[in-house]
MIGULUM-825101 format. One record per residue: residue in one letter; x, y, z of N, C-alpha, C in turn. Coordinates in steps of 0.001 Angstrom, whole numbers. Atoms other than C-alpha are relative to their C-alpha. Example, Ala and Ser with C-alpha at 12.3 -4.5 7.8 and 13.67 -1.06 7.14 Angstrom:
! MIGULUM-825101
+------+---------+---------+---------+---------+---------+---------+---------+---------+---------+
: resn :     n.u :     n.v :     n.w :    ca.u :    ca.v :    ca.w :     c.u :     c.v :     c.w :
+------+---------+---------+---------+---------+---------+---------+---------+---------+---------+
:    A :     890 :   -1190 :       0 :   12300 :   -4500 :    7800 :     900 :    1200 :       0 :
:    S :    -820 :   -1190 :     -60 :   13670 :   -1060 :    7140 :    -770 :    1090 :     730 :
+------+---------+---------+---------+---------+---------+---------+---------+---------+---------+
! end
This chain:
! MIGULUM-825101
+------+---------+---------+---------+---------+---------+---------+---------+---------+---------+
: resn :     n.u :     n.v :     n.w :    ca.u :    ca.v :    ca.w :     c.u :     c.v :     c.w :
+------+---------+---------+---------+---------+---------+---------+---------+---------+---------+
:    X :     394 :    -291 :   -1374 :   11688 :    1368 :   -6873 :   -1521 :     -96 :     141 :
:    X :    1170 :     279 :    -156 :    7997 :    1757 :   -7522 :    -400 :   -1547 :    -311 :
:    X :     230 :    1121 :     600 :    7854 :   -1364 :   -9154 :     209 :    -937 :    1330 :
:    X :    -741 :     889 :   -1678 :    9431 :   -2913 :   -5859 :   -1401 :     325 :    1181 :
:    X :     783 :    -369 :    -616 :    7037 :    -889 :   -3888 :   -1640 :   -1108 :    -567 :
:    X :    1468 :     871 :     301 :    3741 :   -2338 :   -5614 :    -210 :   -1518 :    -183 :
:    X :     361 :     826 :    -364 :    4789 :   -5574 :   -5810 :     -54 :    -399 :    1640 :
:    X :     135 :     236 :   -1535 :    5251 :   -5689 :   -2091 :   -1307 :     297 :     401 :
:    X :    1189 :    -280 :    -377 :    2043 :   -4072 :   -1709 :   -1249 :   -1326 :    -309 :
:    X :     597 :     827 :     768 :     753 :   -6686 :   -4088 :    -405 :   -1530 :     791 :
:    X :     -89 :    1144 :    -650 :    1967 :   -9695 :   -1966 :    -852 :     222 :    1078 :
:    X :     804 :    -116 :   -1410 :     657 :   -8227 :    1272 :   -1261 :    -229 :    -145 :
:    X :     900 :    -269 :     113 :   -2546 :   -7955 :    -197 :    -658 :   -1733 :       2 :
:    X :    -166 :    1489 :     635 :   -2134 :  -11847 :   -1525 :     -16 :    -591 :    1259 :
:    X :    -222 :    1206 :   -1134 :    -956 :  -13589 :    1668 :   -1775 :     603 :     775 :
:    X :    1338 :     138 :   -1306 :   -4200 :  -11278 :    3795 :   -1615 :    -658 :    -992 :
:    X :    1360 :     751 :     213 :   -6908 :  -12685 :    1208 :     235 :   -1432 :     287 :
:    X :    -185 :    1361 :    -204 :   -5333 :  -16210 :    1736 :    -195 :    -170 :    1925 :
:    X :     287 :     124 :   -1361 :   -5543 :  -15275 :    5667 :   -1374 :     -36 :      11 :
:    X :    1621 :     -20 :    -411 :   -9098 :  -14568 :    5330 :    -972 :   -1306 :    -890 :
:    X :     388 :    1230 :     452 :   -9750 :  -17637 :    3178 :    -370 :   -1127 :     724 :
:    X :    -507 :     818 :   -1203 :   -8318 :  -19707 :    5939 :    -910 :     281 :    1375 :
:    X :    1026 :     233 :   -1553 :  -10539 :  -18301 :    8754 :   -1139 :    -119 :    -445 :
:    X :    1871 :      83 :    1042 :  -13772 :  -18021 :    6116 :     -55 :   -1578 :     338 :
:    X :     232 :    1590 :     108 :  -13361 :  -21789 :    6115 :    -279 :    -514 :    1120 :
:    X :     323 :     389 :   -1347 :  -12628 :  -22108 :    9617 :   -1281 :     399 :    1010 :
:    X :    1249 :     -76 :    -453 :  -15950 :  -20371 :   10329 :   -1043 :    -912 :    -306 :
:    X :    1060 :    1509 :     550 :  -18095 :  -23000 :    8090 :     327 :    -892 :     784 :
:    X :      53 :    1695 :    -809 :  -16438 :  -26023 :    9860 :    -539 :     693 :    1343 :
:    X :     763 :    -390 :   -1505 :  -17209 :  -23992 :   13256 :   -1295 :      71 :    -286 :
:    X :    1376 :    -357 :    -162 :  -20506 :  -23352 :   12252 :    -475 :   -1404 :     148 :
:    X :     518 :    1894 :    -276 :  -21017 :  -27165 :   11223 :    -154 :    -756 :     689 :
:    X :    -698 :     559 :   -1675 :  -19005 :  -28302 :   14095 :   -1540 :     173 :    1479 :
:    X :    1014 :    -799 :    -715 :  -21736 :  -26396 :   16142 :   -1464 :    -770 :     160 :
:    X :    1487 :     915 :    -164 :  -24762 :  -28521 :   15061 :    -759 :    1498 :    -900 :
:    X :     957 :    -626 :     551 :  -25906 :  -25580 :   12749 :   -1089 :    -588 :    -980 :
:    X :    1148 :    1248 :     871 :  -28927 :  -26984 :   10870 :     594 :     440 :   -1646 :
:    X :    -261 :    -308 :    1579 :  -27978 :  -25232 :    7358 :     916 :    1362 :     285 :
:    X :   -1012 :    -928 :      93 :  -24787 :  -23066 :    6716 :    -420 :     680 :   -1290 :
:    X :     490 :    -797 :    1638 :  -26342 :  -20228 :    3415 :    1812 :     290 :     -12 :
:    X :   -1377 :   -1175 :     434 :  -23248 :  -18568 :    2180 :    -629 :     832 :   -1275 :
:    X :     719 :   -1342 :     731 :  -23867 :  -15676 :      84 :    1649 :    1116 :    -404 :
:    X :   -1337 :    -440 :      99 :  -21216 :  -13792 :   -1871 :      38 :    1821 :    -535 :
:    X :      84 :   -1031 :     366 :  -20451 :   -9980 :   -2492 :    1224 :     827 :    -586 :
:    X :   -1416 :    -369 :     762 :  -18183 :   -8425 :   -5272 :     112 :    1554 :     731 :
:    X :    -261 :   -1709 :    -169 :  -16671 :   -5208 :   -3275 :     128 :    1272 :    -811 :
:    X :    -508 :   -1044 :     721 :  -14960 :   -3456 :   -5777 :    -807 :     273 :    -844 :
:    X :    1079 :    -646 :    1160 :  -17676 :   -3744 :   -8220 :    -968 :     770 :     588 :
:    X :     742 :    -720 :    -951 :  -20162 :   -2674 :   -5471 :     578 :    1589 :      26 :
:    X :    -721 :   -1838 :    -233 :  -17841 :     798 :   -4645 :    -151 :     332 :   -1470 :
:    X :    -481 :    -665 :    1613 :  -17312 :    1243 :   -8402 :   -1654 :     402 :    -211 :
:    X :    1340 :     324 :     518 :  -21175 :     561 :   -8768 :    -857 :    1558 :     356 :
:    X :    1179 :    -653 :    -984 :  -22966 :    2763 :   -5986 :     210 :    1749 :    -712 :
:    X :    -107 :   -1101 :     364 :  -23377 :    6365 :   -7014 :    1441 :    1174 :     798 :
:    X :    -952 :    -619 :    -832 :  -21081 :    7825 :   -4069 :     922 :    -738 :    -416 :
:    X :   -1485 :     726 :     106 :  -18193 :    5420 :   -4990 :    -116 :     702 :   -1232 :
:    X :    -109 :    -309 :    1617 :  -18421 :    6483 :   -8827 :     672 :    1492 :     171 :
:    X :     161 :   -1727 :    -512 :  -18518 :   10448 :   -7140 :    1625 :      60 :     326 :
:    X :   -1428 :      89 :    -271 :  -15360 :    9207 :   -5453 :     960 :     -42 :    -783 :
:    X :   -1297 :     161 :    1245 :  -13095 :    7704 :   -8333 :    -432 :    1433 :    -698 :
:    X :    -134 :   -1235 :    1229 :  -14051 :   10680 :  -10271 :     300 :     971 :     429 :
:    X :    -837 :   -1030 :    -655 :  -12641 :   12964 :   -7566 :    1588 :    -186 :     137 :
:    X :   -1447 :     590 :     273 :   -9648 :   10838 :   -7133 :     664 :     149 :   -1325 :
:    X :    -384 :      80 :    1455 :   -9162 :   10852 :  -10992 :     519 :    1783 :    -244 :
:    X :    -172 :   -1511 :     555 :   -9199 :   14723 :  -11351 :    1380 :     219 :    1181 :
:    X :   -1402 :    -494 :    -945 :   -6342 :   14849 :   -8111 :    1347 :    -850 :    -862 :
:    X :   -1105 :     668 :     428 :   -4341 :   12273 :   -9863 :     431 :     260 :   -1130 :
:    X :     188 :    -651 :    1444 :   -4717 :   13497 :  -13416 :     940 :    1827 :     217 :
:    X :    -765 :   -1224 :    -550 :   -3803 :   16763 :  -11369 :    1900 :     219 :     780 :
:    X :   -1605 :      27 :    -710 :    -591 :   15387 :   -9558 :    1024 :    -420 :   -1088 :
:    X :    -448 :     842 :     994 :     438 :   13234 :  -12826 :     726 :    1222 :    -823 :
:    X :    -578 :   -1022 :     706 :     476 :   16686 :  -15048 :    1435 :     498 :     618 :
:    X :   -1025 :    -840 :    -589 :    2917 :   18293 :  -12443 :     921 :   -1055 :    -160 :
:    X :   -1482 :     796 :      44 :    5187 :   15114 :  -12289 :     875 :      37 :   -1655 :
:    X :     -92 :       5 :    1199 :    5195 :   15135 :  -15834 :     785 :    1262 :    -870 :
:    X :    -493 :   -1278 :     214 :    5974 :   18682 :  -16445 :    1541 :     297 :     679 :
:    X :   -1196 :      92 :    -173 :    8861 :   18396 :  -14266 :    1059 :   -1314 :    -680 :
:    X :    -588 :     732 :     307 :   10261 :   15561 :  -15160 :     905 :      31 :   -1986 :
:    X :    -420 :    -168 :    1242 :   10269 :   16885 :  -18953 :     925 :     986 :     -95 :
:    X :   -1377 :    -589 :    -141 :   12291 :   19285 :  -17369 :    1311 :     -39 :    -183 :
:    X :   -1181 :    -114 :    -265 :   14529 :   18030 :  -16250 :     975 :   -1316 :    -897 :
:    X :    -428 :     755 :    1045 :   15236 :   15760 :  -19093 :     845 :    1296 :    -799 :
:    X :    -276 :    -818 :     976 :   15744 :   19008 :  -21010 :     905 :     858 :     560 :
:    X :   -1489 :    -835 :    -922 :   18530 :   20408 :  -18343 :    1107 :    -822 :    -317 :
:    X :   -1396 :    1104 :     541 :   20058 :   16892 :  -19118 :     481 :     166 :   -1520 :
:    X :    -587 :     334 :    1144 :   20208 :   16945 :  -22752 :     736 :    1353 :    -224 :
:    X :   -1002 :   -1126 :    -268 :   21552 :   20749 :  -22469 :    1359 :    -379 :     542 :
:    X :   -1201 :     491 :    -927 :   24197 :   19705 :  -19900 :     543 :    -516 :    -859 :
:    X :    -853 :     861 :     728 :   25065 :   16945 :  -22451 :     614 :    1182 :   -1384 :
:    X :    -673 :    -497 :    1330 :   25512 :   19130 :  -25470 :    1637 :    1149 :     658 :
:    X :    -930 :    -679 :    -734 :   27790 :   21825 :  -23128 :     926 :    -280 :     714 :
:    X :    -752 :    1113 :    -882 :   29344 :   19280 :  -21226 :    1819 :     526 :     -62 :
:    X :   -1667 :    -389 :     347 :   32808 :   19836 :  -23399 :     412 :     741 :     215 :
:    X :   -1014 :   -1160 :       5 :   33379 :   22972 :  -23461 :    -359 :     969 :    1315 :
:    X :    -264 :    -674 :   -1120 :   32832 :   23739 :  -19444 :     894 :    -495 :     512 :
:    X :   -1500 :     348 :    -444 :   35555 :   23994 :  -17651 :    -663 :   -1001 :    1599 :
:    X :    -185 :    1079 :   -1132 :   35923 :   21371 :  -14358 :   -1451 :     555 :    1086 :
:    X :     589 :    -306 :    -827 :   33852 :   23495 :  -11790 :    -989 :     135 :    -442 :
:    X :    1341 :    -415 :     245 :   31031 :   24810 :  -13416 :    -813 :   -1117 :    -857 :
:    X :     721 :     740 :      34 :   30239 :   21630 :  -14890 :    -518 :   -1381 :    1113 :
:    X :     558 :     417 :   -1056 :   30348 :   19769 :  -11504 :   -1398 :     409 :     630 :
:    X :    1416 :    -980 :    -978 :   27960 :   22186 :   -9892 :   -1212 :    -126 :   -1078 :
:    X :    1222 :    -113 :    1200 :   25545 :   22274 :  -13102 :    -684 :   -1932 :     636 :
:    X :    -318 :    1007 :     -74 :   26041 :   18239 :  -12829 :    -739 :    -402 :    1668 :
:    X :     297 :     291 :   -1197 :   25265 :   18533 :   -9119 :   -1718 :     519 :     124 :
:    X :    1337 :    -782 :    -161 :   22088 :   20755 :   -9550 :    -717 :    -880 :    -931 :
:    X :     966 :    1268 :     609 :   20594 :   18177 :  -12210 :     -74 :   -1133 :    1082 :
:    X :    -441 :    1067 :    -880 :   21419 :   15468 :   -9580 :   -1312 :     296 :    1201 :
:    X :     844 :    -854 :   -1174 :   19353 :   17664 :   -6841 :   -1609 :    -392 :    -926 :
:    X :     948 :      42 :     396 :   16586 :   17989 :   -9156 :    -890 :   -1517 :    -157 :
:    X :     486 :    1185 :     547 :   16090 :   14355 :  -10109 :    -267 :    -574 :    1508 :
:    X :     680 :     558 :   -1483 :   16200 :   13528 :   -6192 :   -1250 :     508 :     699 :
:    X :    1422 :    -352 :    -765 :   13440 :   15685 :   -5280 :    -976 :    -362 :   -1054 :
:    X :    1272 :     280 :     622 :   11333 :   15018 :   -8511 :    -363 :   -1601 :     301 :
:    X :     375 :    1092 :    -573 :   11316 :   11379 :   -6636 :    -167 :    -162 :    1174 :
:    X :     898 :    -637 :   -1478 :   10487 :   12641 :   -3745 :   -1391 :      37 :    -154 :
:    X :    1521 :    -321 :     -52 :    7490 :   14213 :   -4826 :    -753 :   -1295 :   -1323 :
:    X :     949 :     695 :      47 :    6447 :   11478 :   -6395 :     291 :   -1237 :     929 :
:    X :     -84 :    1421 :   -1198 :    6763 :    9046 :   -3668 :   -1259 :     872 :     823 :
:    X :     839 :    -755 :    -882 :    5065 :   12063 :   -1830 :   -1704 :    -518 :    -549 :
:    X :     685 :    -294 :     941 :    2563 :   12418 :   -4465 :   -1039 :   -1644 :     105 :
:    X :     953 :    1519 :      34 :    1512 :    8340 :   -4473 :    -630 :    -260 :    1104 :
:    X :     298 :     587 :   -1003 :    1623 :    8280 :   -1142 :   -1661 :     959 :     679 :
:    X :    1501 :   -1169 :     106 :   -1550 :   11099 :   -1256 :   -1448 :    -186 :    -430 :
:    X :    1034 :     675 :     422 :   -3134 :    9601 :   -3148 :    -529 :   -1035 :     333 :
:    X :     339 :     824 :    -289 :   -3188 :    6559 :   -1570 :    -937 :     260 :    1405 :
:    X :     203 :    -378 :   -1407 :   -4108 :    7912 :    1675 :   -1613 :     652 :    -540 :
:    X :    1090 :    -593 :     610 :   -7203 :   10120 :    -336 :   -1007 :    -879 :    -476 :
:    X :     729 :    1434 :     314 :   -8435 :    6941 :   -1599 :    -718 :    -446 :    1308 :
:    X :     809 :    -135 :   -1939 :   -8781 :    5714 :    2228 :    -394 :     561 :     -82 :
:    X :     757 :   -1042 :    -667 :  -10342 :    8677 :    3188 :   -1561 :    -244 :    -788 :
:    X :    1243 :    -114 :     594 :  -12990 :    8575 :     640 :    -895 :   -1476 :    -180 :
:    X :     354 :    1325 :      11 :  -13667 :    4783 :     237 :    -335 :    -602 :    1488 :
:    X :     111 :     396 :    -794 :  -13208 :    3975 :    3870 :   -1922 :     241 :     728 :
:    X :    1386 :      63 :    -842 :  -16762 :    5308 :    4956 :    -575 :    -535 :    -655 :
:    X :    1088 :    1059 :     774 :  -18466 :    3798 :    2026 :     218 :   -1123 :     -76 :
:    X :      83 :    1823 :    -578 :  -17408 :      33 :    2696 :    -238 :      27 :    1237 :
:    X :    1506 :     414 :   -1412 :  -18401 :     678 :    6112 :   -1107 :     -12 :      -9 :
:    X :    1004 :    -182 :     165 :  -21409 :    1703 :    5231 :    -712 :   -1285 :   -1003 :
:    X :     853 :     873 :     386 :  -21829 :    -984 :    2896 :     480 :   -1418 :     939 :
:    X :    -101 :    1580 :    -878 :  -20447 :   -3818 :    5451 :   -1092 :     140 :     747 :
:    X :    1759 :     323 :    -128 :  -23724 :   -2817 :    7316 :    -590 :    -244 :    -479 :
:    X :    1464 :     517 :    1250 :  -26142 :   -3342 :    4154 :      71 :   -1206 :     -24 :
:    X :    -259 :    1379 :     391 :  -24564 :   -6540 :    3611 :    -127 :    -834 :    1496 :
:    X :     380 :     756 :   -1329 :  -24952 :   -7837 :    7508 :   -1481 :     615 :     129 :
:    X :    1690 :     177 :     -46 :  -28409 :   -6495 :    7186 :    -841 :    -682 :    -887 :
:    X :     691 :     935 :     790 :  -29440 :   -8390 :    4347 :     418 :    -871 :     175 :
:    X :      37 :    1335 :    -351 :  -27594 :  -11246 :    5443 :    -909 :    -957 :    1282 :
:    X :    1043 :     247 :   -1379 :  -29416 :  -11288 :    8585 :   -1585 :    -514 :    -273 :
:    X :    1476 :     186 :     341 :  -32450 :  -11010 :    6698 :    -445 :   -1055 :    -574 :
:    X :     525 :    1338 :     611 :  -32362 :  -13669 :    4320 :     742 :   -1131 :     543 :
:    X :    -633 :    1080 :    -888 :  -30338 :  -15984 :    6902 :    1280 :    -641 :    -575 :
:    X :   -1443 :     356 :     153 :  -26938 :  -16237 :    5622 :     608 :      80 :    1171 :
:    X :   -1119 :    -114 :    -966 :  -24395 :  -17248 :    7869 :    1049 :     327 :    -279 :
:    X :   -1222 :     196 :    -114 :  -21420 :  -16724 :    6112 :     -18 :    1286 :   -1226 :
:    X :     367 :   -1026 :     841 :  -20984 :  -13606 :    3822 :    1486 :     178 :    -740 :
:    X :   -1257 :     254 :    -242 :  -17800 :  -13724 :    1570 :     422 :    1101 :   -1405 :
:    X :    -388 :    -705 :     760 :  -15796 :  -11471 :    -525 :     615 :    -552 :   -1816 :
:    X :    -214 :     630 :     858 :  -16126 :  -12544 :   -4286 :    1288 :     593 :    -855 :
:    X :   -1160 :    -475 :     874 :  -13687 :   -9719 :   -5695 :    1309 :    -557 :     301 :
:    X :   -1316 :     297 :    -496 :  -10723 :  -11263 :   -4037 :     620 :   -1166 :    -400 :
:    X :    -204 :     949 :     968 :  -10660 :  -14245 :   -6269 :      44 :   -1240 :    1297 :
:    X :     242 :    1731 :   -1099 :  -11407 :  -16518 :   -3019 :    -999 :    -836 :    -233 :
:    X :    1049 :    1013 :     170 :  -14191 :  -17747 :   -4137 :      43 :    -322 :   -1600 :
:    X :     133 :     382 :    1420 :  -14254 :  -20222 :   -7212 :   -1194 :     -68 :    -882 :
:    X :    1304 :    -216 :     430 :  -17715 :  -20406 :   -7400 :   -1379 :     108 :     739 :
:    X :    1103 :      -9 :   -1005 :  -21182 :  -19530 :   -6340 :   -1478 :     219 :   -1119 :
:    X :     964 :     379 :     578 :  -24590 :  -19830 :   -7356 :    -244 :    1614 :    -116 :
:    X :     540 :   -1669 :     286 :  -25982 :  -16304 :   -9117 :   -1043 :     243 :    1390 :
:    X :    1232 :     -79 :    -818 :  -28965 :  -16524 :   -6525 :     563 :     629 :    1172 :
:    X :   -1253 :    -675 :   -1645 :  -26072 :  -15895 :   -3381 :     975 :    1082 :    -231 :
:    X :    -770 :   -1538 :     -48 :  -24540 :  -12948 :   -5218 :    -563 :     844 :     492 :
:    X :     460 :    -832 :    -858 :  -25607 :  -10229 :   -2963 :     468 :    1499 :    -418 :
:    X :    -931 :   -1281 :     630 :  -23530 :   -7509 :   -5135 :   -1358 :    1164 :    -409 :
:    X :    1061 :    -864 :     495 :  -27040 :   -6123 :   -6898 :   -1163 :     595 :    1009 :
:    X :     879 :     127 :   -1006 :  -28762 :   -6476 :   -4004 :     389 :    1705 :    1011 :
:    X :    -883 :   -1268 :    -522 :  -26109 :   -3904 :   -2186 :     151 :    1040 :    -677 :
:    X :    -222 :   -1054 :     876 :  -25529 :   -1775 :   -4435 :   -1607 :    1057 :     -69 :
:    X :    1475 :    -652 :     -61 :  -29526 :    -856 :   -4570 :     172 :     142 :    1144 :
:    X :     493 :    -282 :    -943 :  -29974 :    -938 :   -1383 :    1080 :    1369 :     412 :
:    X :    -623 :    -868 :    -724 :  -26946 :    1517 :    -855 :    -155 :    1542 :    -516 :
:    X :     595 :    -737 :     580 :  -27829 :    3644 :   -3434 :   -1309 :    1079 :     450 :
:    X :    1382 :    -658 :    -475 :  -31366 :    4212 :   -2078 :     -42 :     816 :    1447 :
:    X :    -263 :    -477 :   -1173 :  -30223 :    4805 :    1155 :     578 :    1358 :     240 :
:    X :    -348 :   -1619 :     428 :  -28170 :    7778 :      23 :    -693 :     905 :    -265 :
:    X :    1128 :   -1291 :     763 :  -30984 :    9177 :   -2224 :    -595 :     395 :    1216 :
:    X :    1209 :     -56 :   -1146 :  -33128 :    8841 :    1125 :     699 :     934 :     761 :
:    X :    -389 :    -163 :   -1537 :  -30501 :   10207 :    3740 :       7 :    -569 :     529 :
:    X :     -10 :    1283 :    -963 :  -30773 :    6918 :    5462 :    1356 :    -181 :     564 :
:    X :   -1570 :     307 :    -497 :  -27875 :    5786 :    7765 :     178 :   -1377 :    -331 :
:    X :    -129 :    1135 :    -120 :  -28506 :    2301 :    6738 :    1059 :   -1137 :     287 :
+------+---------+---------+---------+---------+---------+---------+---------+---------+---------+
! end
C-alpha cells in the first residue's frame, strides 16, 4: 500500500517536472521568437539550496526528531502486536471456538488501526515538511529573481529536477543563493 502510495507520488512528481520542462522551453523559443537580443539561462539546485541554508538544515533536523519520534511509536506497536500474534499462535489449539474468534478479532482490530496511524502518521509528516519548507523556497524564489534580475538572466531553471543535462558552472546560481539567503537571515532581512 505504501509502496503504491509513493510510487504514485513519484510519477506525479515525474510527469510535473516534464510539464515544466515543456513550458521552460517554450519560454526560450518565446523569448527568441520575441527578437530578444541574448537569452542568459542560469541554473539553481533547490534541494541542495534548502538542505544548504542554515534555516533549511534547522528544519530537517526538526523534522528528523518528529519522525524519529513517530517511527519509535509505530515501531513499538507494531512489535506488539507481532507478540499478541505469536501468543495467539501458540494458544490457538487449545481455545475453544469463541474465545479464539474474539482474541482473533481483537488482533485483526489492532493491525487495522496500527495502519491507520501510520497512514495518519506519514501523512503529518508530510504536511510538517510543507509547513516548514514552504516559506523558505519562497523566500528563496525571491533571492533567485533578484539575482537574476541583477545579472540579466532571463530564464532561471531548476537543476535538482534532473531537467537540465547541462550547464556551465559560471550559471549555477545555487552558491550564490544559498549566501545570499543565509545572510539575509543572520541580518533579519526580508530579502
Amino acid at each position: 500500500m505504501l509502496g503504491k502510495m509513493n510510487l504514485v507520488r513519484v510519477e506525479k512528481a515525474r510527469m510535473k517536472r516534464w510539464i515544466a520542462v515543456v513550458g521552460m522551453l517554450g519560454s526560450v523559443v518565446g523569448l527568441a521568437a520575441a527578437g530578444a537580443n541574448e537569452v542568459k539561462v542560469a541554473t539553481v539546485d533547490m534541494q541542495r539550496a534548502l538542505q544548504s541554508v542554515d534555516a533549511g538544515r534547522k528544519a530537517k533536523s526538526q523534522l528528523e526528531r518528529e519522525f524519529n519520534d513517530k517511527k519509535k511509536k509505530l515501531q513499538d506497536e507494531e512489535a506488539s502486536i507481532k507478540k499478541l500474534g505469536e501468543e495467539f499462535k501458540k494458544q490457538a489449539a487449545v481455545l475453544n471456538d469463541e474465545t479464539r474468534m474474539r482474541r482473533q478479532s481483537e488482533i485483526q482490530e489492532r493491525i487495522v488501526k496500527f495502519q491507520e496511524l501510520t497512514q495518519r502518521a506519514q501523512a503529518e509528516i508530510q504536511q510538517k515538511e510543507q509547513e516548514l519548507t514552504e516559506p523558505l523556497l519562497k523566500k528563496m524564489r525571491g533571492i533567485i529573481g533578484e539575482i537574476a534580475k541583477k545579472k540579466s538572466y532571463s530564464l532561471v531553471l531548476e537543476r535538482s529536477q534532473n531537467a537540465v543535462l547541462f550547464s556551465l558552472e559560471q550559471d549555477d546560481l545555487t552558491e550564490e543563493v544559498i549566501g545570499t539567503f543565509n545572510k539575509s537571515a543572520a541580518g533579519g532581512g526580508k530579502t
